[in-house]
C-alpha positions in Angstrom: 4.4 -18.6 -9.3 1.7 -17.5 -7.3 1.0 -13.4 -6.3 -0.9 -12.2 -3.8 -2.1 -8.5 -3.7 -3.0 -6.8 -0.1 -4.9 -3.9 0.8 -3.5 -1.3 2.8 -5.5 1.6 4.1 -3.7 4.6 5.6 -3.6 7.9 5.8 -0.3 9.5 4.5 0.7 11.6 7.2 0.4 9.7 10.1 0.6 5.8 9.3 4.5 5.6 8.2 5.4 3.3 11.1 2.4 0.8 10.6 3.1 0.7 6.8 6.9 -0.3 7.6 6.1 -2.9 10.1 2.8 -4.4 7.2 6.3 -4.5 4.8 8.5 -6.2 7.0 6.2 -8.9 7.9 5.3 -10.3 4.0 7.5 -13.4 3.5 7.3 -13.1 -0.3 9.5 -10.6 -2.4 7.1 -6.8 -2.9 6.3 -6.9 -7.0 4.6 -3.8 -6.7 3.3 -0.5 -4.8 0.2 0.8 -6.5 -1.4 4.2 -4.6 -5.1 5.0 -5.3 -5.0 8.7 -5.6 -8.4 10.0 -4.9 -9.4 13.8 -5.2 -9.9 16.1 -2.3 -12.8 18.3 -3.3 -12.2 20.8 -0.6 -8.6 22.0 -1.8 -7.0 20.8 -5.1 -5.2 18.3 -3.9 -5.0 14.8 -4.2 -4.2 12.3 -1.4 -3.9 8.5 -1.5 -6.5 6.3 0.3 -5.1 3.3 0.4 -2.1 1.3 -1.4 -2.4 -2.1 -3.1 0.9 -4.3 -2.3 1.5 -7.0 -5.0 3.8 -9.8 -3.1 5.2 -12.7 -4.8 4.4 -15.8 -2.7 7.6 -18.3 -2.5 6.1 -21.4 -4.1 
């Protein structure tokens, strides 16, 4: 088995549609959706930067 794992920048709010067309396009089954979750230092919140997307490659 090989995995590959993709990089997704995207801002939360306004990059739904581009993150559903990245999905649909892998040809290997999604392992895993992992969110960095960075601090926002004006307000105390968090918001995610970028996801990494763990696909398992059909060998």
């Amino acid at each position: 088995m090989k995995y590959k794992v993709h990089r997704f920048d995207l801002q939360m709010t306004t990059d739904q549609d581009k993150l559903e067309l990245f999905l649909n396009s892998l040809e290997g089954e999604i392992i895993a959706i992992i969110p960095n979750v960075a601090p926002f230092p004006v307000t105390l919140h968090a918001r995610v930067d970028f996801l990494l997307i763990v696909e398992k490659l059909n060998s």
